[in-house]
N, C-alpha and C positions, 0 to 999 in steps of 0.2 A: 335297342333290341333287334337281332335279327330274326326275319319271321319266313324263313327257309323250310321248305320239307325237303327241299334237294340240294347239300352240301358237296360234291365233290372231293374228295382227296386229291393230291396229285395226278393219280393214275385216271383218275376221271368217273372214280368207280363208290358205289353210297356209300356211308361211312360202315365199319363195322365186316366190309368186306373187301376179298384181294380178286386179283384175276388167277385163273386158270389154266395156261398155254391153249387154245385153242376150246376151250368151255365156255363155261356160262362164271359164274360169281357164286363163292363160296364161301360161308360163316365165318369167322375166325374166333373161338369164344376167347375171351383175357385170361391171362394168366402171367406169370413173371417171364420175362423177355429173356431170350439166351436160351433156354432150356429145349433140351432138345428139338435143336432146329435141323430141320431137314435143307437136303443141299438147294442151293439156290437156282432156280432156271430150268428144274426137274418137274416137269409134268405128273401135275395128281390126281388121283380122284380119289374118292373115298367113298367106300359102303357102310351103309349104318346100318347095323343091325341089334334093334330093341335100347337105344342109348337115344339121347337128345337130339344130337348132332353131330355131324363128321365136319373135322377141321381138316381144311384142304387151304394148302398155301402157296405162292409163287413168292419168291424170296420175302418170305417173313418170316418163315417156320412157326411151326406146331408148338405149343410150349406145351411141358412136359406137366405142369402142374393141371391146363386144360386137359390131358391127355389121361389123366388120371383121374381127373374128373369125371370123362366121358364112362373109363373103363369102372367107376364105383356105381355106376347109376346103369350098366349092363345087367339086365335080367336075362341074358341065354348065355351059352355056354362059347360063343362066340368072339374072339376077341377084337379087339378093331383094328383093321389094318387099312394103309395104305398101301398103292399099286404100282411101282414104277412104271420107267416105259417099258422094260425090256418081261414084264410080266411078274420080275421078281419083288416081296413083299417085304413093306419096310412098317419092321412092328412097331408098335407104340411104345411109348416110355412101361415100364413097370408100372402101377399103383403104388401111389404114397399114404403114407398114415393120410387120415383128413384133417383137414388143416380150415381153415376159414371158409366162410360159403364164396363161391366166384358169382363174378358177374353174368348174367345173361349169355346168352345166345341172342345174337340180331339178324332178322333180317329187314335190308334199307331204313332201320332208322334212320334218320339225321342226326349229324352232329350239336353236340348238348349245344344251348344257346349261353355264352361267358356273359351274355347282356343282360340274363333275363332281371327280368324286373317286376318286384311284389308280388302277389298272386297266391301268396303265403294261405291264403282261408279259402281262397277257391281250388287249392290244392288240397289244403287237409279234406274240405268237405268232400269231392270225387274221391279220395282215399276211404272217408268214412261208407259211401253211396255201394263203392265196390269191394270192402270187407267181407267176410265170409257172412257175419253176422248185419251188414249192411240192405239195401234198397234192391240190389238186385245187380247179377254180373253184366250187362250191358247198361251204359250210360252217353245220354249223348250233349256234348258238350254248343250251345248252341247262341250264336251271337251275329253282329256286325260284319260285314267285311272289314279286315284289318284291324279288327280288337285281337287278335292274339289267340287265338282259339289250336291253332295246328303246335303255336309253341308251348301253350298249355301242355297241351297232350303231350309232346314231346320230352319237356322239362317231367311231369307226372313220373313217365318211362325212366328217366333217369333218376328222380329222390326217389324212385321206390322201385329200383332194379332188385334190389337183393330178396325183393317179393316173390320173383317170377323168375325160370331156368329158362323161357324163352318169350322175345318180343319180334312183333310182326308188325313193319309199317307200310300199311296199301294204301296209293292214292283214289280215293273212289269220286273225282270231280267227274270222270268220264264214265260211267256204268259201265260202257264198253269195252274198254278195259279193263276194268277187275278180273276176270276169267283170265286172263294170258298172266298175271301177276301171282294168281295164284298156282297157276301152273312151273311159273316157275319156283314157286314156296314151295312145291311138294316135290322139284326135283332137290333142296336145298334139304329137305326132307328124307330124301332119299328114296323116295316113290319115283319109279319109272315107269315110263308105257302105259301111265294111267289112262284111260279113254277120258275123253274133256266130259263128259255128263257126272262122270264119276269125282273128276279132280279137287272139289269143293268138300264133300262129305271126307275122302280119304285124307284130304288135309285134317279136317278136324279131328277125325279119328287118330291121327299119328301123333296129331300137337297133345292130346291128352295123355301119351305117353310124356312131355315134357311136361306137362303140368306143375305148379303152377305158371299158365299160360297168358298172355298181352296182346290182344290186334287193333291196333289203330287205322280205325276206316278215315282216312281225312279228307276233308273237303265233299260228306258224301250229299247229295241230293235230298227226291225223296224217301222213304222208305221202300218206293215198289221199287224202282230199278234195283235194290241193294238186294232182295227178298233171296236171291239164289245162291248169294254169297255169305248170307247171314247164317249162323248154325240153328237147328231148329230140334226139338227134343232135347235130345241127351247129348249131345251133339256138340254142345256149350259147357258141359260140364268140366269142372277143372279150369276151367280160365274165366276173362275179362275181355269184353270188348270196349272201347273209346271210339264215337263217331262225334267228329267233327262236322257241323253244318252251318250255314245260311238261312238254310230253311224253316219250316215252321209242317208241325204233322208226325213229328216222331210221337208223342208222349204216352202215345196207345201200344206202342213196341219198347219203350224204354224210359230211366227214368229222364230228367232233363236237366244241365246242369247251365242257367243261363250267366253269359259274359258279356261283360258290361265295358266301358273303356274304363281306362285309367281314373282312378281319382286323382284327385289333382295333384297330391300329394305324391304318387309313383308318375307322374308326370314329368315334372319337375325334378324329383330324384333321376330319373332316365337321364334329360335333360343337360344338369350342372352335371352328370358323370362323363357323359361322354363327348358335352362340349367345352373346349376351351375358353377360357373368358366367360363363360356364362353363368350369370348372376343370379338367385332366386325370384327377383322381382321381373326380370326380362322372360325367364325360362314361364315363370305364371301367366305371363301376356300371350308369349306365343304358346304354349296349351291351350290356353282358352282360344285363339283365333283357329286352331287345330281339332278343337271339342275332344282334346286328351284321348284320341285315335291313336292307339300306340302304333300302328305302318304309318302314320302320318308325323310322327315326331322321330322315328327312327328316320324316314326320308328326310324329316327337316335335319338331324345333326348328319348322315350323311353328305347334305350336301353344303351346310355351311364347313365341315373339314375339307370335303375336297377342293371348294373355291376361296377359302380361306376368309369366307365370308363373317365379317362381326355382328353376332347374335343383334344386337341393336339394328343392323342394314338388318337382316334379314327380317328380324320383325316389322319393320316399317315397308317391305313390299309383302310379308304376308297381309299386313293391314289395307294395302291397297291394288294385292293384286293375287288376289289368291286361289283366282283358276286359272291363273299361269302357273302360280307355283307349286300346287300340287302335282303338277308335273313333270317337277326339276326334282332334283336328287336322285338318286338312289342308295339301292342295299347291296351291300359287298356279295351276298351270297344271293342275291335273286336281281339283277340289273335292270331286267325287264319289266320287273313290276312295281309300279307307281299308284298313290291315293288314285289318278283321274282316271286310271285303267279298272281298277278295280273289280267296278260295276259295269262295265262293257256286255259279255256275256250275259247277263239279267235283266239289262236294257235292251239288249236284240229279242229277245224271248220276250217278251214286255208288249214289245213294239209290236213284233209280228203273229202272238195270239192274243192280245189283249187292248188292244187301241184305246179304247177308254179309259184304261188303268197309264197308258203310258201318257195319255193329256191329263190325268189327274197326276202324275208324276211331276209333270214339268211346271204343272199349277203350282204346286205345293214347291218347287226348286225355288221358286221366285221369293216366298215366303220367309218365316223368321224360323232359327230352329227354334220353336217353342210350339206346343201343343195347338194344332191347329184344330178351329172348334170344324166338324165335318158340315154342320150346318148353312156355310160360309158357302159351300157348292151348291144349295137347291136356294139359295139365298132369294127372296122376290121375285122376278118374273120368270126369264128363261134361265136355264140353271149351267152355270160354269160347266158341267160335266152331262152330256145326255144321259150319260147312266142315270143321275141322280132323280131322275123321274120315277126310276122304278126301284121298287126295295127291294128286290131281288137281287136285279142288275146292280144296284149299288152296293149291295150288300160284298160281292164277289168284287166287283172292282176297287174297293175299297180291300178287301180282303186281298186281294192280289199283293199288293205295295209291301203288307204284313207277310206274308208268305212267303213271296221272294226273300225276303231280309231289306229292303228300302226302308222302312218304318216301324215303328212299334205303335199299334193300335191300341187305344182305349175305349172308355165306352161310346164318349161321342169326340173323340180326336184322336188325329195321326201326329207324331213327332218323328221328323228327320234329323239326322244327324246332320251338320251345316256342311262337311266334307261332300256328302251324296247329295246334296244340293250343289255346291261347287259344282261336282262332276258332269252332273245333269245339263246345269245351264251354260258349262263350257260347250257344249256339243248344239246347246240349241242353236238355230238357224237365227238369225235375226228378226228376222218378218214372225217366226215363231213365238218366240221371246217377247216384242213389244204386244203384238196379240194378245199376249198373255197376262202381261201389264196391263193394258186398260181392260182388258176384263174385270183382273182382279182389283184394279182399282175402283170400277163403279159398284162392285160385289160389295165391298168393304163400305162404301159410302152407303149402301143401301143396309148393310147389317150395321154397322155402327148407331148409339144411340144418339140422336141431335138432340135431344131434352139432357141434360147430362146430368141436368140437378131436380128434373122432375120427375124422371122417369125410377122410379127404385129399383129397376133392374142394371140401372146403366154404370155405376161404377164398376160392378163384378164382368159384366161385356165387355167396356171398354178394357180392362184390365186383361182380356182374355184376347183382345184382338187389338190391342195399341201397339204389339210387338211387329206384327204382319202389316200396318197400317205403315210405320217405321221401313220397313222393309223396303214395302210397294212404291212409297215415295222419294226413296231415295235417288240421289242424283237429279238430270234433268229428264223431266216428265216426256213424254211422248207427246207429239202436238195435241193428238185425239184425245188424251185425258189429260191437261193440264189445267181447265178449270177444274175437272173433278179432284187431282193432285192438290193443289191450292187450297180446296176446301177441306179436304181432310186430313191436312196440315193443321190449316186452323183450329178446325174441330179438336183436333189431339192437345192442340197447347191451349185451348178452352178448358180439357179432362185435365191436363197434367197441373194450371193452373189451381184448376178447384182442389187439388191433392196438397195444392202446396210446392211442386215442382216448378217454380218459377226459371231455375237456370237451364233446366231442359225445354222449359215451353218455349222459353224465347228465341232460339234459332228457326226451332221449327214456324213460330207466325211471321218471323223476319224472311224469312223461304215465301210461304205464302205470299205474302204480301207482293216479293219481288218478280215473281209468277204473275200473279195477277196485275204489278203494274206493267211488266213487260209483256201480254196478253194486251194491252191497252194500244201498248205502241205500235204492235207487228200491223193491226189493221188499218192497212191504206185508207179504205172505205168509209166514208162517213153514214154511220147509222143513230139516227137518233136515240132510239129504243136499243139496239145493243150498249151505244153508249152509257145510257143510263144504269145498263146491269154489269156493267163496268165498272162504274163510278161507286153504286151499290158493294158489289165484293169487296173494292178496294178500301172502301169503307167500314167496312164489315170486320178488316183485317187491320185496320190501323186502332179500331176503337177496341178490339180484343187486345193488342201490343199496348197501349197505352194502361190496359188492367193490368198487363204484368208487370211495366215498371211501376207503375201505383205499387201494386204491393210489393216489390223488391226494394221498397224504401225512398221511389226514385219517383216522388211527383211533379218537380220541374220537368222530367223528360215524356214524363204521362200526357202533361197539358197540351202541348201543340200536337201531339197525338191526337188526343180527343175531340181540338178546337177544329183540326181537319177534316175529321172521321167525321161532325156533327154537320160543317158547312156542306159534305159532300151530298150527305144524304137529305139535306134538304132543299139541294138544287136537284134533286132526283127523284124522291119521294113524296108521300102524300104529307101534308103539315100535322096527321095525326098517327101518322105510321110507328108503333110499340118500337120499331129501331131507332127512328128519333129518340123514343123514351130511355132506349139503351144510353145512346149517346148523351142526352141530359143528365142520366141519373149517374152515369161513368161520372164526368164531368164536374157537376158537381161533389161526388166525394173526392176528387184529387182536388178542386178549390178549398175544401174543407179542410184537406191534408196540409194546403199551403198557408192555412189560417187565413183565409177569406171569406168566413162563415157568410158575411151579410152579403155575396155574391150564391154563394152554394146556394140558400133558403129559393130563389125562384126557380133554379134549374132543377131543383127537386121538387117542387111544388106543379112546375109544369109536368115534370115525367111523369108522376101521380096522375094526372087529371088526363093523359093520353092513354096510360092504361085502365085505369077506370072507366073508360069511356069505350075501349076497346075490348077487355073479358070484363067487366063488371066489377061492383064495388067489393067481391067479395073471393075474386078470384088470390092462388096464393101467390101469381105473379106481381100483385098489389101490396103483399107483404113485404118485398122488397123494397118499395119504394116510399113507404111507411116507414121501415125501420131506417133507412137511408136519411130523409127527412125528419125523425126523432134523434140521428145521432149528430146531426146541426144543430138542432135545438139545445140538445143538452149541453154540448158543447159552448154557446152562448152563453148558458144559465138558464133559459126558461124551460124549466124542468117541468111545470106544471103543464106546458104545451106539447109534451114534449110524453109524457105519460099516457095521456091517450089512444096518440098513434102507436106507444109500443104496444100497449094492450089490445089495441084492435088487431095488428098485425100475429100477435099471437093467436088470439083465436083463431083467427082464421088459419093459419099453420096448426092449429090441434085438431080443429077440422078437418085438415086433407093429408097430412101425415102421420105418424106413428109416433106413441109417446114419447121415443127415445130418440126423434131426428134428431140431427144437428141444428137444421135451422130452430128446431125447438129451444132446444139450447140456447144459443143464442140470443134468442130473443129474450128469456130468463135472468139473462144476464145482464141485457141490456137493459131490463126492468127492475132489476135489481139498484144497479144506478138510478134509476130515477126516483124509486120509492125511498133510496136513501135519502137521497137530496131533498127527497120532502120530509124527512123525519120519520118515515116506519117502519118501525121494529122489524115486520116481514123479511124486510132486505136479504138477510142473512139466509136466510131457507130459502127465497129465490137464488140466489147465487149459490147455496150450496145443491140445489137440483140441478141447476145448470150445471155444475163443475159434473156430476155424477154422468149425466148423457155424456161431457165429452169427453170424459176417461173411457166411457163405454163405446163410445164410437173410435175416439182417436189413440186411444191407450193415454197408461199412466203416467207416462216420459213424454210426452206431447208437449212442446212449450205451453199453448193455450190451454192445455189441461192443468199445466201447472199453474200457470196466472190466474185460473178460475179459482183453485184452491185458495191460492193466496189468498185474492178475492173476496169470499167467503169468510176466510178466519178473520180478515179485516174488519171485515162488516161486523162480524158474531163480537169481534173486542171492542167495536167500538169508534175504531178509527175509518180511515176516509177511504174512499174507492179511490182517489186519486192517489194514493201514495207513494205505489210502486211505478209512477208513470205512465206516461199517455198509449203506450202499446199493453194495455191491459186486457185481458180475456173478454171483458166487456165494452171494450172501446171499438167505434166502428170502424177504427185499422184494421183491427184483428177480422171483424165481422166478415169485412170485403174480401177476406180468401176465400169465400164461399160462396158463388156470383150465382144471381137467377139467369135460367135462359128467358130469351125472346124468340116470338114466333122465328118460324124457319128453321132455328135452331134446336126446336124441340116442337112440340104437339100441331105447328103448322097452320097457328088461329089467322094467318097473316098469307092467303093463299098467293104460290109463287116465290115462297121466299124461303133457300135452305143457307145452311151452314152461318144463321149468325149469329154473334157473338154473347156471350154470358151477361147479365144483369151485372152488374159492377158494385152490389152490396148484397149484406143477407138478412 
C-alpha cells in the first residue's frame, strides 16, 4: 500500500491537475479524451461564472463531455468561456443531451492508491456517519501514525466520487499553512482579489454552489489551530468534511472514526501480493514482528523488491534487528518517509514541553507491547516518573503519550505499539537506555508477586507484567542490575512452571542461573559473606531448574540438580533454613519419581519438621510437605500412614484458602486414593469434588482435569485408581506442578532472603 498524499504526475504537478503557462494549477474535471481539445501550448484561463469549475488546460484539452457539463449546471445567462492570448474567445463545446453522471472536480487529491488494501467496514461505516440521514457532515478519522488514515480518506474520495461534484484535499500537518492553500482553492474557484480574512468563508460560500461538496483536512492537529479554516454555521452546509489526525480532542467538534492497524488477515493479504516468493506462514511472522502497521509492511515489501531480498532473510534480521530496519526501505511515492521517522516531530514536542511525559515515553519504549499496568511507575519507594507522585501531574503526563497518538490509554494502562517503541529506543542515548533498564528492572522486582502460589492475587499480576518482566531481561543485563535480572528470571520460570509452561520456564532459569554463576567469577575479591549470597542465589536457581526437569518427565536430570542446590545451601545456610526445606522436599519427590521411595521417606520427613519448626504446625506452607510425604507413603503401600497426613494437610488448606483452590483440589484427590485403598465407599465424591475445582480452575480440556474425571468414574465403578497409570490426577506427579513457595520468595518469614524458589509438591 502506498500511504502518499503527494503523488506527482510527470510534470510535477498533484494529480487531477495541469499547468498553466505562467499561472497557478488548474482543475481538469474527466470526461472522454479527444473531444474538443484546445490547441496545445495556448495559454488559459478561465472564468467561472455560477458553474462548478473552469477547465483550463496546457496540452490536455478541455473535453467536451466536461464542458457540457460545466454549461448544464450554469444558473446565469452567462456561458463559459475561455481567453486566448491575443484577447479573443474560445467557446465551449455545445451542450449535449445528459448522459451519465461525471466524475468530480479535484482539487490536489492524490492519486487513487492500486495497493489499497481491506478497509471494506471502515469505509462503509464513514460512508454511513456522512449520509445525509447519518452522524453528522464532519467526521474525523483518527489512529496510529502509519495505520493508514490519509489512504482511508483518500480511497473514501474515490469509491464514492460519483457522491460529490467537487473534492478538496488540504494538508493541515502545519496550521500555518492551510490559509495559503485555501487561497489558492478559491483562485481554483474562481474568486479573485479576495482579502485573506475573507478567503475561508468565500471558499465555503462558493463550494456550496458545487455541492454536493468533499474537503479532506489531513494530517490535522488539534481542533484550535484548524478553528478558522473549519466552516461554522451554515457555512457547511451542502458538503462533508474528512479530518485526518494523530491526535486525541476532536469528539466535541465531530463525530470519530477510530483506525486500527491491520488485522492480520489484510496483513498478510498486502504482503503475498506484493511480494515475490512470499508465503503465508513467513508473511504472518513478519506482520506480527511489524504489529500489522500497514507503512510498516509497505516499507518491508518495498524494500525486500528493491534489494532483492528473500522474505525468509528479511525476517530473520526483522527478528533481530529491527530498529535498524525500520529504517531501511521505502515507498515509491513518499522516499523520505520511513516507520523510524514517523514519530520525530511528537518526540521534539514531547521533549521540549513535557519532559516527564518524554521519560515515561522512553520507560514504556523498553517495555513489551502489551498493556502496561500504570502502577509499575509509583511502584514502592521512589517512583520511576516524578510525575507519578502527584495525580495531577500524572494524570496529564500520562495523558500526554494518549494525546499525541504514542499510546492508547486505559483505565489503569498505556499500550504502545512495538514500532513506536522501536522508534523511541533507536534514538535513545545509551547511558539513557541502560538507566532505564535497571530502573525498570528493580520496578518489576518490587511489583512482581514472590509468593506466587500464596499470594491470590499473584497469578492475574504476574500474567499482567511477565510480558515486561520478558522484555526488561532480555539480552545481557547491565552490570547494576544483573543480580536483580537473575532473579526475576527465576521468579518468571517459578510463575511459568506453576502454569504448567515448562518449555518456556526453562531457558529463562538456565539464563538465570548462568548470570548468577558468572556474577561468582567476575569477583576477584574474596568476601566471605558476599560469597555465601552467592552460593545462596546459585542455589536458589539450580533447585528451581531441577523442578522443571522433575516435571518435564526428566528426574535423572532433576537429581544432581537438586543434590547441588541442597549441598550449596548447606555450606551457607543455617541447618534449619525453609530453603534447605525446599531443597529436601524437591529432592525427595524426584527420588520418589526414580522409584527410591525408602530414600524419599527421610528427606521428606526432615523438610517437614524444618518447616514446622519454622511457621508452625499449622501453617499452609506445611501442607506441602504433608502431602509430599503422604505421596511416598502411598506409593509404598502404607495407605493407612499415609491418610493422615493428607487429611491434616487438607484442613489446614480449607482454612487459609478458598473452597475451590487448586491446592484444595488436589489434596481431595489425593485422599481419595488413600480412602480407596482402605476400602471406602467415600472415594468416589472425594474424587469427583476434586475433578469439579479443577475444571473450574483449569478448564474442561486440561489434561489433569481429565484424569480427575477418569478418576472418579473409576472409583464410582468400582475399579482401581491405579489403572489409567501412574500420571494420574491424583498421583503426586501430577500434584508437583503446583509447587509451594519459601520464605523470600513469598511473605519473607525468612528475613534477608528474596527470589526463592517454589516448594516442589502441592
Amino acid at each position: 500500500m502506498r500511504w502518499s498524499r503527494r503523488s506527482p504526475d510527470p510534470l510535477g504537478l498533484p494529480a487531477g491537475h495541469t499547468a498553466s503557462a505562467g499561472s497557478g494549477v488548474r482543475t481538469v474535471p474527466e470526461g472522454r479524451a479527444g473531444e474538443g481539445r484546445v490547441h496545445e501550448g495556448t495559454r488559459l484561463t478561465a472564468r467561472l461564472v455560477r458553474q462548478p469549475v473552469a477547465a483550463v488546460t496546457h496540452g490536455r484539452g478541455l473535453t467536451g463531455a466536461g464542458a457540457a457539463a460545466g454549461a448544464r449546471r450554469a444558473q446565469g445567462p452567462h456561458p463559459v468561456v475561455a481567453v486566448g492570448p491575443a484577447g479573443g474567445q474560445v467557446r465551449a463545446p455545445a451542450a449535449r443531451v445528459p448522459g451519465p453522471r461525471h466524475r468530480p472536480a479535484t482539487f490536489r487529491l492524490p492519486p487513487r492508491n492500486t495497493h489499497f488494501t481491506g478497509r471494506d467496514a471502515t469505509l462503509r461505516a464513514l460512508r454511513r456517519r456522512l449520509a445525509p440521514d447519518g452522524e453528522g457532515a464532519m467526521q474525523v478519522v483518527h489512529g496510529l501514525g502509519g495505520v493508514g488514515k490519509t489512504q482511508l480518506a483518500v480511497e473514501y474520495a474515490y469509491r464514492y466520487r460519483s457522491a460529490y461534484r467537487f473534492v478538496a484535499f488540504v494538508d493541515a500537518e502545519e496550521p500555518a499553512l492551510v490559509p495559503s492553500q485555501f487561497a489558492s482553492l478559491a483562485r481554483e474557484l474562481g474568486l479573485a482579489e479576495v482579502a485573506s480574512e475573507q478567503v475561508v468563508p468565500r471558499v465555503y460560500r462558493e463550494l456550496r454552489k458545487h455541492r454536493p461538496w468533499l474537503v479532506i483536512f489531513d494530517n490535522g492537529e488539534r481542533p484550535g489551530p484548524l478553528l478558522d479554516v473549519l466552516p461554522s454555521g451554515d457555512l457547511g452546509s451542502g458538503g462533508h468534511l474528512i479530518v485526518t489526525t494523530r491526535r486525541r480532542g476532536w469528539s466535541g467538534r465531530a463525530g470519530v472514526v477510530e483506525l486500527d492497524v491491520f488485522s492480520r488477515r489484510e496483513a498478510v493479504e498486502l504482503l503475498t501480493r506484493r511480494v515475490d516468493g512470499m508465503t503465508a506462514a513467513v508473511a504472518d511472522r513478519i506482520a506480527e514482528h511489524l504489529g500489522d502497521l500497514p507503512l510498516a509492511l509497505e516499507q518491508a515489501a518495498g524494500y525486500m523488491d528493491y534489494h532483492h531480498t528473500a522474505p525468509a532473510e528479511y525476517l530473520a534480521l526483522l527478528a533481530s534487528r529491527l530498529e535498524d530496519m525500520i529504517a531501511l526501505g521505502e515507498l515509491a511515492d513518499r522516499p523520505t518517509v520511513v516507520v523510524a521517522t514517523l514519530w520525530q516531530l511528537s518526540v521534539r514536542t514531547l521533549r521540549s514541553c513535557q519532559p516527564q511525559a518524554m521519560r515515561l515515553l522512553e520507560l514504556c519504549a523498553l517495555l513489551a507491547p502489551e498493556p502496561i499496568p500504570l502502577d509499575l511507575f509509583g511502584h514502592g519507594g521512589e517512583p520511576l516518573v516524578a510525575a507519578a507522585a502527584d495525580p495531577v501531574a500524572w494524570d496529564t503526563t500520562v495523558g500526554a503519550l494518549a494525546g499525541l497518538g504514542f499510546a492508547r490509554r486505559g483505565a489503569s494502562s498505556l499500550v504502545l505499539h512495538r514500532l513506536v517503541q522501536a522508534a523511541v529506543r533507536a534514538t535513545m542515548p545509551d547511558d539513557v537506555r541502560t538507566d532505564a533498564r535497571v530502573r525498570l528492572c528493580r520496578a518489576l522486582l518490587a511489583a512482581v508477586p514472590h509468593d506466587i502460589h500464596g499470594d491470590p492475587q499473584a497469578p492475574s499480576r504476574w500474567q499482567a507484567l511477565l510480558p515486561h518482566v520478558l522484555a526488561v531481561t532480555k539480552g545481557e543485563p547491565p552490570a547494576e542490575c544483573a543480580t536483580d535480572s537473575a532473579t526475576l528470571l527465576r521468579l518468571a520460570s517459578a510463575f511459568l512452571l506453576s502454569v504448567g509452561e515448562h518449555s518456556v520456564a526453562l531457558p529463562l532459569c538456565e539464563r538465570a542461573l548462568a548470570i548468577d554463576e558468572s556474577l561468582g567469577q567476575r569477583d576477584a575479591e574474596k568476601d566471605a559473606e558476599k560469597d555465601a549470597e552467592k552460593d545462596a542465589e546459585i542455589g536458589f536457581d539450580l533447585i528451581t531448574l531441577a523442578q522443571i526437569h522433575r516435571d518435564r518427565g526428566a528426574p535423572e536430570r532433576a537429581r544432581p540438580l537438586a543434590e547441588r542446590a541442597l549441598g550449596l545451601h548447606e555450606s551457607c545456610l543455617p541447618a534449619d533454613s525453609p530453603a534447605i526445606a525446599t531443597d529436601l522436599a524437591t529432592l525427595a519427590r524426584i527420588r520418589h519419581l526414580l522409584g527410591d521411595h525408602q530414600a524419599a521417606v527421610p528427606l521428606a520427613e526432615r523438610a517437614l519438621r524444618i518447616d514446622e519448626a519454622a511457621y508452625g504446625p499449622d501453617d499452609p506452607y506445611v501442607s506441602f510437605d504433608l502431602m509430599a510425604l503422604a505421596g511416598v507413603h502411598l506409593d509404598l503401600g502404607d495407605h493407612a500412614v499415609a491418610l493422615p497426613l493428607i487429611s491434616r494437610a487438607l484442613r489446614i488448606r480449607e482454612a487459609g484458602y478458598a473452597p475451590d483452590h487448586l491446592y484444595i483440589g488436589y489434596a481431595l484427590l489425593l485422599k481419595a486414593r488413600a480412602v480407596h485403598a482402605l476400602g471406602d465407599p467415600a472415594a468416589a465424591a472425594l474424587a469427583r469434588r476434586g475433578a469439579l475445582i479443577l475444571e473450574a480452575r483449569l478448564g474442561t480440556s486440561h489434561p489433569k482435569t481429565r484424569d480427575a474425571f477418569a478418576l472418579a468414574e473409576r472409583l464410582q465403578d468400582g475399579g482401581s485408581c491405579h489403572e489409567h497409570g501412574e500420571r494420574s490426577a491424583a498421583a503426586p506427579a501430577h500434584e508437583a506442578d503446583v509447587a509451594a513457595p519459601v520464605p523470600g520468595s513469598g511473605p519473607s518469614r525468612a528475613p534477608g532472603r528474596g527470589g526463592e524458589p517454589s516448594r516442589a509438591v502441592t
